[in-house]
C-alpha atoms as one frame of an Amber mdcrd trajectory, in Angstrom:
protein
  39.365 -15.247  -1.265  36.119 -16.414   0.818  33.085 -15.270  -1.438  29.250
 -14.567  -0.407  26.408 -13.217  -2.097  23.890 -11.951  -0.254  20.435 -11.371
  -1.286  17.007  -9.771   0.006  14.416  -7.099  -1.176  11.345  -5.414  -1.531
  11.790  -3.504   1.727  14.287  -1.790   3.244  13.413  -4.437   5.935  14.449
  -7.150   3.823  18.155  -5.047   3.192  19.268  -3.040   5.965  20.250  -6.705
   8.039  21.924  -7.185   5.093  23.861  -4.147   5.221  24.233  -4.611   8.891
  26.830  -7.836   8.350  28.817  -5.926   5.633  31.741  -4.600   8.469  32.278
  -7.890  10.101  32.144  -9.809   6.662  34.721  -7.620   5.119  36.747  -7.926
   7.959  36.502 -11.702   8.037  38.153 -11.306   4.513  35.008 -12.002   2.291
  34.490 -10.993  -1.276  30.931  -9.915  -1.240  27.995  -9.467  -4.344  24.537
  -9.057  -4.039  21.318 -10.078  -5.892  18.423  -8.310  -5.855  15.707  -6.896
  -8.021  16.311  -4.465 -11.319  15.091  -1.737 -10.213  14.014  -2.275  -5.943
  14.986   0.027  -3.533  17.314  -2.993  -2.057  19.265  -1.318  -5.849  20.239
   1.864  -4.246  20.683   1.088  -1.301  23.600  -1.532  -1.925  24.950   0.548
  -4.569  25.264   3.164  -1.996  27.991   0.745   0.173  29.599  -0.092  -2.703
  29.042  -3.216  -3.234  28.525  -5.429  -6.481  24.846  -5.262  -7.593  23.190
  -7.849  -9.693  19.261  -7.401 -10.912  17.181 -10.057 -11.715  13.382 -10.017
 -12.422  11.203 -10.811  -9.817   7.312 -11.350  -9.533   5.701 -11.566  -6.033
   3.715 -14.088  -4.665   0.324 -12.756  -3.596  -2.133 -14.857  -1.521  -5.321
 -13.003  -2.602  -6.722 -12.388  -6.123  -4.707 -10.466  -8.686  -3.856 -10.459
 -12.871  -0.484 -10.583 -11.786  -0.624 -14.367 -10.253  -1.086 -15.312 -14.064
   2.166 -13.347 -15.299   4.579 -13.434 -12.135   5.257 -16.794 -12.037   6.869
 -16.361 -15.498   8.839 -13.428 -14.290  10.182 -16.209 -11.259  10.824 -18.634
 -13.578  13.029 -15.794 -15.829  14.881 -14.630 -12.352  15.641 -18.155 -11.400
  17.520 -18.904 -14.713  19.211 -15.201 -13.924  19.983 -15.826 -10.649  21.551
 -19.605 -11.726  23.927 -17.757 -14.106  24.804 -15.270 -11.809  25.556 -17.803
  -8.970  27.695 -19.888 -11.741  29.737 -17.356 -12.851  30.181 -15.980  -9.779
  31.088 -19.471  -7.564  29.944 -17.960  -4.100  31.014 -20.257  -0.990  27.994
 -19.412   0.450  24.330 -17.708   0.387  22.959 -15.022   2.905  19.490 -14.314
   2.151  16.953 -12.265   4.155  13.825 -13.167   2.742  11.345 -11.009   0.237
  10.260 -12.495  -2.900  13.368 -12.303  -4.682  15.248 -14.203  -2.578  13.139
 -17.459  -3.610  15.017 -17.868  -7.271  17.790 -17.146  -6.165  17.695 -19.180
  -2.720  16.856 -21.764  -5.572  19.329 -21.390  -8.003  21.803 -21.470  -5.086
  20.737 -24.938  -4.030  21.035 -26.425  -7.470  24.961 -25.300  -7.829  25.398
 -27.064  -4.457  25.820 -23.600  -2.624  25.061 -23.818   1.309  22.303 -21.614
   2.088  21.874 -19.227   5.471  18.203 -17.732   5.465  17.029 -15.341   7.890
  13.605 -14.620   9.193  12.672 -11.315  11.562   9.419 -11.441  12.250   7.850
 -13.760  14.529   6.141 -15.735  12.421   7.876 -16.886   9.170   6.460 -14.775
   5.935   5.968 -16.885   2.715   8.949 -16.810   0.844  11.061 -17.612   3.625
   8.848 -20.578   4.110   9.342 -21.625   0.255  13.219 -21.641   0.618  13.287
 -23.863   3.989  14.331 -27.231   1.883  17.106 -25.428   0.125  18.464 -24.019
   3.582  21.145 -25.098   5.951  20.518 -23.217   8.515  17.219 -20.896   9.104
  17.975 -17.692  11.844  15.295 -15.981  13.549  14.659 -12.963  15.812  12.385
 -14.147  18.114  12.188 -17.398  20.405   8.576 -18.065  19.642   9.419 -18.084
  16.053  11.259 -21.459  16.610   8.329 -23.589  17.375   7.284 -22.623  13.494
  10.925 -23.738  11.911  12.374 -27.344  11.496  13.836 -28.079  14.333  17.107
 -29.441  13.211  17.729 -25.875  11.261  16.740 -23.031  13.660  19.058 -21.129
  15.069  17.819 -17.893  17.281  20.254 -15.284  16.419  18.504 -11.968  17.248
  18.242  -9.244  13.887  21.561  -7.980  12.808  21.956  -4.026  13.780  23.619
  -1.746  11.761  26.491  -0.323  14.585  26.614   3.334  12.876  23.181   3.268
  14.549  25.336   3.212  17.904  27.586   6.155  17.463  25.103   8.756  16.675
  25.636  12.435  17.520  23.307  14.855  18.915  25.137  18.244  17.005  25.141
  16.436  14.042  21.302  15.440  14.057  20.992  19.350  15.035  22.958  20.216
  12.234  21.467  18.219   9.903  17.711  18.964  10.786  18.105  22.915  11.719
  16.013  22.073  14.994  16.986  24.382  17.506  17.476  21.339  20.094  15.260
  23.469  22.995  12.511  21.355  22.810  11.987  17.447  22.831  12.412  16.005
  19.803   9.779  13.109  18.636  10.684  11.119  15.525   8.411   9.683  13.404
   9.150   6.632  11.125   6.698   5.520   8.618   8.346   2.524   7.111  10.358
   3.044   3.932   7.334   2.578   1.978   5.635   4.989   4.155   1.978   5.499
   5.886  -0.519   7.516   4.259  -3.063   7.180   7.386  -0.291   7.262   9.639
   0.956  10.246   8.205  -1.982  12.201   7.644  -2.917  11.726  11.358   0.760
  13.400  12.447  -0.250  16.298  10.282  -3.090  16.891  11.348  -1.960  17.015
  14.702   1.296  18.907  13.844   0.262  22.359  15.608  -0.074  20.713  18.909
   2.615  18.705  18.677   4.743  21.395  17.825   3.632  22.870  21.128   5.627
  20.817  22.877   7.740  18.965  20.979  10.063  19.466  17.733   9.548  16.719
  14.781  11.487  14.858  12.565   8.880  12.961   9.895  10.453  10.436   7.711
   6.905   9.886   5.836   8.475   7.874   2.953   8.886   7.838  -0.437   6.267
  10.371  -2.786   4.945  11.683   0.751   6.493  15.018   1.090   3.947  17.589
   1.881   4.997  20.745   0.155   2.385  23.105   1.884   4.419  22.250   5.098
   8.131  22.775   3.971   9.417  25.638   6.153   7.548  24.920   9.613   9.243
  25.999  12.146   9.929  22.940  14.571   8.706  20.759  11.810  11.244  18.845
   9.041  10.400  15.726   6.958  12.032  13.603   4.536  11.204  10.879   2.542
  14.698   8.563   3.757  17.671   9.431   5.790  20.804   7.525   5.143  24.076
   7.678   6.696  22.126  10.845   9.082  19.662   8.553  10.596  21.805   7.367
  13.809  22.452  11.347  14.263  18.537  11.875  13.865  18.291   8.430  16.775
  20.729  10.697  18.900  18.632  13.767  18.814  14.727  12.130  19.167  13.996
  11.444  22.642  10.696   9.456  21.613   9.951   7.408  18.217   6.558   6.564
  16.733   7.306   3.532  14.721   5.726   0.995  12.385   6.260  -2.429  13.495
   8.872  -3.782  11.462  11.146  -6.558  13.351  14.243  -4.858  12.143  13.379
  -1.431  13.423  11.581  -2.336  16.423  14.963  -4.215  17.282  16.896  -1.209
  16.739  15.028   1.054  18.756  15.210  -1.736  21.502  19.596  -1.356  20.684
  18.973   2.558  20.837  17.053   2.189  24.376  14.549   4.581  22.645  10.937
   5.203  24.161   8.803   3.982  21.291   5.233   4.204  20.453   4.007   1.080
  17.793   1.500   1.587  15.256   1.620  -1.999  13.874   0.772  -2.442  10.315
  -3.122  -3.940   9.619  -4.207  -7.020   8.816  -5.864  -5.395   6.025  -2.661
  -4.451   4.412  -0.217  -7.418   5.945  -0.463 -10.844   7.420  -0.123  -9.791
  10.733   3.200 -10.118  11.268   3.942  -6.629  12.419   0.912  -6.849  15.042
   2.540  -9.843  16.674   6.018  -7.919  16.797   4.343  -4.802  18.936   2.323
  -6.849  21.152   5.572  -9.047  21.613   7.469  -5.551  22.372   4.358  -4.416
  24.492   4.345  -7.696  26.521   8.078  -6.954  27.469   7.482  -3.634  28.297
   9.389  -2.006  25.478   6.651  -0.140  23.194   3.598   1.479  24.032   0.984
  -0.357  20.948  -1.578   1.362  19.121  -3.802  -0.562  16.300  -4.094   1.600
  12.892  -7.847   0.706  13.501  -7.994   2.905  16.676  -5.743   5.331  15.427
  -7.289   8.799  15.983  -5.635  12.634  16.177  -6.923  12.467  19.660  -5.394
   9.229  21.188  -2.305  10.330  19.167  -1.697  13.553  21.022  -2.679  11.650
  24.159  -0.207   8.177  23.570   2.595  10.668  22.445   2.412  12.880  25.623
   1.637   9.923  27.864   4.949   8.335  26.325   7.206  11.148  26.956   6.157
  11.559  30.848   6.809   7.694  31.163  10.148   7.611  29.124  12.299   6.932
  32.026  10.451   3.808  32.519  10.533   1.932  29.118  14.302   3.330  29.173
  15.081   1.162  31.879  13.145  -1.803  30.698  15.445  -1.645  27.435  18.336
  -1.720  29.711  17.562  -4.446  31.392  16.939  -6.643  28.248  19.331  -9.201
  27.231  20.351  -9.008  23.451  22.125 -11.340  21.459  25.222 -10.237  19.283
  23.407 -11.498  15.873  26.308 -10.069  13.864  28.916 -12.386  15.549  26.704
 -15.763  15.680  25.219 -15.114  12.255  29.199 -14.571  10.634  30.165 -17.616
  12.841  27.016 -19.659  10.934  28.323 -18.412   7.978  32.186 -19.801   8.595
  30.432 -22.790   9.849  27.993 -24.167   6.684  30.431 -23.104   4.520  33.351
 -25.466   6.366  30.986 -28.551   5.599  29.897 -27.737   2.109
């Protein structure tokens, strides 16, 4: 039997791609594990499909000032010898990794048991520990075109972001079902980012009775960011994650107010859902999620609002001004050309493996 491990954390960006090739790699006949942190949310969420789950510790690798830059690297060093075991006993014929710190050991460890090694990089311009695993790589996938002219040439591959296809066949009863809403009023959904967005957040609730005026609301806010005082709202439901429910909960929302996140941003491009973009800062990323929205913007697929100029007021005004222009950002979605990333991405796979 054909064996993979795949590997990826820290965000449920850095999994859900993952868990987006598990159909077609099954079905291709592959024995599949997965590496990840001890105790990351990548954990639950591939325990949840099933699949094999091996921890290993994990330190991050921070470009400003912390304590932790003196310890980390020790906790690195302790999940590359992890990882190497794992890989050894294991005997994979191949690597998928999507990037997040814990993917450098064990990109790593691949590379010195002569594995063949598939990264994958969604954002537009490549984060830092995809960048530290391009030597070990035999081929390097991103989402975007522009994000080629950062990769070595005679690796890149533009493959589009893997979509989960459950996403696809969504069902409007069943989001109504699930939520209680009484489906007479448009539905906006709100998607903080599974680590959520206090500011982001905060705003929506402040806004809520207006919003609620016109429109019924589905707040994933994130993990810890339940707000009790609100539970029972009529119109109003929130939840920290939504698993298998979300592509009923895609089915129901007529508009989305996203972060900026390559992976979702691609799926509400799949969905052909009106989105508003409230990019991530500089002050708490590199920028990558800015260069995402005003890449979706540009293309006319997202309405873009900076955190910076975030205010209850243009809220209300972006979320209203979305809705009445729906139809047109609708039909700009449909007229976009997406790449199958699933099929070229399991065809890469085949492919590095066949000349290892």
């Amino acid at each position: 039997m054909k064996k993979i491990i795949l590997t990826g954390g820290g965000t449920a960006g850095h999994v859900t791609p993952n868990i987006a090739l598990l159909p077609e790699l099954k079905a291709k006949g592959y024995d599949i594990k997965y590496i990840g942190t001890y105790d990351g949310m990548e954990k639950g969420l591939i325990e949840n499909t099933g699949i094999p789950y091996f921890g290993i510790s994990s330190g991050k690798l921070r470009r400003y000032f912390s304590l932790q830059n003196f310890t980390d690297p020790f906790r690195v060093i302790k999940g590359y010898f992890e990882a190497k075991r794992i890989i050894k006993r294991e005997a994979p014929d191949v690597l998928f990794s999507k990037g997040g710190f814990v993917s450098v050991p064990v990109v790593r460890a691949a590379k010195k048991n002569h594995i063949p090694v598939i990264i994958h990089e969604s954002d537009m311009t490549p984060g830092l520990a995809n960048k530290l695993c391009y030597s070990s790589a035999s081929r390097i996938c991103c989402n975007f075109p522009e994000t080629l002219d950062y990769l070595p040439k005679d690796k890149a591959v533009l493959t589009g972001s893997p979509i989960r296809k459950e996403l696809l066949s969504g069902d409007r009863l069943a989001g109504l079902r699930f939520t209680g809403l009484s489906g007479k009023k448009p539905v906006l959904l709100i998607i903080g980012g599974s680590l959520g967005s206090k500011h982001v957040n905060d705003c929506v609730r402040r806004i809520l009775p207006q919003l609620l005026k016109d429109f019924d609301v589905i707040h994933l806010c994130g993990k810890g960011n339940i707000d009790e005082s609100l539970k029972g709202t009529p119109g109003y439901v929130q939840y920290e994650y939504v698993g298998p429910e979300l592509k009923d909960c895609f089915a129901l929302c007529d508009v989305v107010i996203s972060r900026a996140g390559a992976n979702s941003i691609c799926e509400l491009l799949a969905l052909k859902k009106p989105n508003l973009l409230i990019p991530l800062p500089l002050s708490a990323s590199r920028g990558d999620q800015i260069l995402n929205a005003n890449s979706f913007k540009k293309q006319g697929f997202s309405m873009v609002m900076e955190e910076e100029e975030l205010t209850d007021e243009k809220l209300i005004d972006a979320v209203n001004t979305l809705y009445k222009e729906r139809d047109k950002y609708i039909k700009t979605m449909e007229n976009s050309s997406s790449s199958d990333a699933i099929s070229i991405i399991s065809k890469l796979i085949e492919e590095v493996q066949g000349n290892n």
